[in-house]
C-alpha positions as CSV (number, residue, x, y, z in Angstrom):
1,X,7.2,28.8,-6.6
2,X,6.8,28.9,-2.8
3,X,8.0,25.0,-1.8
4,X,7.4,24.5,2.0
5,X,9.7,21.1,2.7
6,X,7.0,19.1,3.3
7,X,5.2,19.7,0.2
8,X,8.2,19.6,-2.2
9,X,8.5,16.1,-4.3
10,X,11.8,15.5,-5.5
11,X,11.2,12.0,-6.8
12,X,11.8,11.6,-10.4
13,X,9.1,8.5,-10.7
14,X,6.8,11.0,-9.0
15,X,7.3,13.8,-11.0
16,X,7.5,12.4,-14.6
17,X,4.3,10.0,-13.6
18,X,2.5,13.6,-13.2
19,X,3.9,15.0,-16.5
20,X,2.5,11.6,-18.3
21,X,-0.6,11.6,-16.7
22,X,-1.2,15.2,-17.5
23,X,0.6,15.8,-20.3
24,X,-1.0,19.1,-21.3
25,X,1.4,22.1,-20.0
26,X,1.4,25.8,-19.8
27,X,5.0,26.8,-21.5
28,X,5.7,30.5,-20.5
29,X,8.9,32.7,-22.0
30,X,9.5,36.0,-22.5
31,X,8.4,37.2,-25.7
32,X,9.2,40.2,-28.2
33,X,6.2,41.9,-26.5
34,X,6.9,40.5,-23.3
35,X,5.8,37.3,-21.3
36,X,3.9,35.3,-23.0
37,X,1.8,31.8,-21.9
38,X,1.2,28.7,-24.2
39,X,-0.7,25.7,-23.6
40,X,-0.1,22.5,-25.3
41,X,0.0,19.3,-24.8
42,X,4.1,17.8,-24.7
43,X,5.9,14.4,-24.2
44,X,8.7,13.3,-21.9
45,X,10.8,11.5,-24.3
46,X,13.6,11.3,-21.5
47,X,14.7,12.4,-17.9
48,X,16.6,15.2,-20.1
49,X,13.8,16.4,-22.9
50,X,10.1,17.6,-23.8
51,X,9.2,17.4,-27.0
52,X,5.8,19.5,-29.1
53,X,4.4,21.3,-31.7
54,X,3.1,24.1,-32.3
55,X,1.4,26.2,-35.3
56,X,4.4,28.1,-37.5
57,X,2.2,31.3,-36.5
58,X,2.6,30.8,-32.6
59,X,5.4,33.3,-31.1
60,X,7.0,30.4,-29.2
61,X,8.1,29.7,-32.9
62,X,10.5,32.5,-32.9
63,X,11.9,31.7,-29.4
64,X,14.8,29.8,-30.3
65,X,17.1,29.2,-27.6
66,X,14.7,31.0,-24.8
67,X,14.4,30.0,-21.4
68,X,11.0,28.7,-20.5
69,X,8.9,27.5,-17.7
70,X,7.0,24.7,-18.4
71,X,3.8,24.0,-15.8
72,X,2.6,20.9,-15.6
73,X,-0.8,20.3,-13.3
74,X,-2.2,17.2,-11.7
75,X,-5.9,17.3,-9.9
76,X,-6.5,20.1,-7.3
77,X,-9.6,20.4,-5.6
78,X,-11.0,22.6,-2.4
79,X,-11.0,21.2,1.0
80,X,-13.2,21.8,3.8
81,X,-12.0,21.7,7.6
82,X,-15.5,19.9,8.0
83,X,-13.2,17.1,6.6
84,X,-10.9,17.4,9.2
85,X,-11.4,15.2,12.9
86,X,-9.5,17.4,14.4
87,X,-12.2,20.4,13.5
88,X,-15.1,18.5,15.6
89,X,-12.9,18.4,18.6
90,X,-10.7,22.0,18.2
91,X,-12.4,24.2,16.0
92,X,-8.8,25.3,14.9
93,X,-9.1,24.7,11.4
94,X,-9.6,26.7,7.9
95,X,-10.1,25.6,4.4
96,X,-7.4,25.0,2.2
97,X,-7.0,23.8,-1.6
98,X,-4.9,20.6,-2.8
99,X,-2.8,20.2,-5.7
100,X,0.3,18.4,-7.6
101,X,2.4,20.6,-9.5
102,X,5.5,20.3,-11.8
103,X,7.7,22.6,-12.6
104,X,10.3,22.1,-15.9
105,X,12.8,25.3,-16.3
106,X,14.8,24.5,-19.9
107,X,15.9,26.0,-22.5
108,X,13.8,26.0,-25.9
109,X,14.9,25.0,-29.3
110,X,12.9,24.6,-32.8
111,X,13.2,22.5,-35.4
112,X,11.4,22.3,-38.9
113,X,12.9,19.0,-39.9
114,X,10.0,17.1,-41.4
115,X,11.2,13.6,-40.5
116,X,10.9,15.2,-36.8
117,X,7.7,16.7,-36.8
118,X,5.8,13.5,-38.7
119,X,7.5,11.2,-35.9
120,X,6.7,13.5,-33.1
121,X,2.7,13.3,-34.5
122,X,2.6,9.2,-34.7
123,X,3.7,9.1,-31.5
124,X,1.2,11.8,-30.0
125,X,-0.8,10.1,-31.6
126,X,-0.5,6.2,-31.0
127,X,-0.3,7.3,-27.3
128,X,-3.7,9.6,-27.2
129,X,-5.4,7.4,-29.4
130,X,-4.8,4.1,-27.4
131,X,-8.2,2.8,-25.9
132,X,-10.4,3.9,-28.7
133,X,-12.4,0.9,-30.7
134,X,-10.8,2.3,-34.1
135,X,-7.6,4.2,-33.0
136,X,-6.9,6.7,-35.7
137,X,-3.5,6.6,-37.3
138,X,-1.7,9.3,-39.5
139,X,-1.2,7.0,-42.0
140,X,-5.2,7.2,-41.9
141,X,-4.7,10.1,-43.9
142,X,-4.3,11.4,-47.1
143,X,-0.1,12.1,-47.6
144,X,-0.6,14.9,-49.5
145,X,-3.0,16.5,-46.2
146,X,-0.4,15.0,-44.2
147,X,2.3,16.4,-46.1
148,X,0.3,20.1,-45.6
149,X,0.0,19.7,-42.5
150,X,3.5,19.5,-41.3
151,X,4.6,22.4,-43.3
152,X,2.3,24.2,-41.0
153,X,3.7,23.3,-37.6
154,X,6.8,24.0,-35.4
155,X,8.3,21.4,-33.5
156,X,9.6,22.3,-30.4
157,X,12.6,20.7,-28.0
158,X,12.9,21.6,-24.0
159,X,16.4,20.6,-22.6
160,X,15.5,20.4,-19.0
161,X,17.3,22.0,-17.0
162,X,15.7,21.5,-13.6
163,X,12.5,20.3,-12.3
164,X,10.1,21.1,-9.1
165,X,7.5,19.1,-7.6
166,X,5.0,20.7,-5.6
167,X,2.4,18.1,-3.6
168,X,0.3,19.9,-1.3
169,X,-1.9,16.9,-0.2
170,X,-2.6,17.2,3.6
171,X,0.8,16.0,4.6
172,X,1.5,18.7,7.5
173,X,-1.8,17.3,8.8
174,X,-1.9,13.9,11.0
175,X,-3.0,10.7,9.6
176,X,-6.5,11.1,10.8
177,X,-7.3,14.3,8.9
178,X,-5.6,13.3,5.8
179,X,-8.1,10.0,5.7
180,X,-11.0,12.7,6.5
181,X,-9.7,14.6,3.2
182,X,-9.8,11.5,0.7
183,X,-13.3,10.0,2.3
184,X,-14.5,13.9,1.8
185,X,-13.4,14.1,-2.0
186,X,-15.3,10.8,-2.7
187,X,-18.3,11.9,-1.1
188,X,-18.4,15.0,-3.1
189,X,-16.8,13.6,-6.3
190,X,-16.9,16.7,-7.9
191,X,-14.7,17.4,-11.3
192,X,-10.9,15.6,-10.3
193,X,-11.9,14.7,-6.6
194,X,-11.4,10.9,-7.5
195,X,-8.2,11.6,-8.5
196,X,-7.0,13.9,-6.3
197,X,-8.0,11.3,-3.5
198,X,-6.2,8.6,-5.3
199,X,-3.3,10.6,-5.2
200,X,-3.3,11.7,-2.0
201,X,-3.9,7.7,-0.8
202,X,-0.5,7.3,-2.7
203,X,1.7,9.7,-0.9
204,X,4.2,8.4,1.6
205,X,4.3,10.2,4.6
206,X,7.5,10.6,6.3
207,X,6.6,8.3,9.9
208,X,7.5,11.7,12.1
209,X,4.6,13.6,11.7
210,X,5.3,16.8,10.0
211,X,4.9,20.4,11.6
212,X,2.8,23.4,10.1
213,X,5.4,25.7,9.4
């Protein structure tokens, strides 16, 4: 991943807050018939591990002890140079398009230990289900569909073995343009504008204005 300095994250809080909030992650590896991407939604259990599932059928199934990349992404959104003071008085801007990434390299391991798999659910599930009126439960099922149901599924361990965080929220721009990005993205509140301005309203910017390099 191209990581100019001053978009790279390197905070832990930062970068495990973005892989709770947006929990659902592309996992790519190579495969038997080459690389291959997966999307599904996983859990930082610790600093150290990801845990998921998958359907015995998936090839990431048969990837025991693979490397993998594991992409997490946070709101992204286009911005215009309209946005930007600096535009009105200079004309020496372009668009550009902000994002929060996380990168998880790790090494994959499987498991079909039933215990595993029906712990890994309730917690999934507790945590995804939290908010609703009637939160659903697996106990809210039948244990014999239960019961089928993990025989059907992989569960899957990432030992991380390092992580990048990639931030690209207007900080090589000065104060003043970065405030014109977030009052733009509520303006337009388009798709994850809100959040994407509520992110970049959290960023700590270094107090030496950053180049353009």
């Amino acid at each position: 991943m191209y990581l100019p300095t001053h978009f790279k994250e390197t905070r832990s809080e930062k970068l495990h807050a973005l892989m709770r909030e947006y929990p659902f992650a592309t996992v790519v590896a190579q495969g038997e018939g080459g690389v291959c991407a997966n999307h599904l939604p996983l859990e930082l259990v610790s600093d150290t591990q990801l845990h998921g599932h998958v359907a015995r059928g998936n090839e990431l199934a048969k990837l025991d002890g693979a490397e993998v990349l594991v992409i997490f992404r946070g709101p992204d959104g286009y911005v215009s140079p309209n946005w930007y003071p600096s535009k009105r008085e200079t004309h020496r801007e372009v668009p550009t398009w902000n994002y929060a990434v996380v990168h998880v390299h790790g090494r994959l391991r499987v498991t079909h230990d039933p215990v595993w798999l029906r712990s890994l659910l309730e917690r999934l599930t507790d945590r995804h289900e939290a908010g609703q009126p009637e939160p659903w439960h697996v106990t809210d099922a039948p244990e014999d569909h239960i019961e089928k149901m993990l025989k059907a599924i992989t569960g899957l361990e990432i030992d991380i073995e390092r992580i990048e965080g990639k931030f690209k929220l207007s900080q090589n721009h000065p104060a003043a343009n970065r405030a014109g990005v977030v009052a733009g993205l509520h303006e337009r509140a388009r798709r994850a504008d809100a959040e994407l301005a509520e992110l970049m309203s959290q960023q700590d910017i270094p107090q030496q204005e950053k180049g353009r390099s």
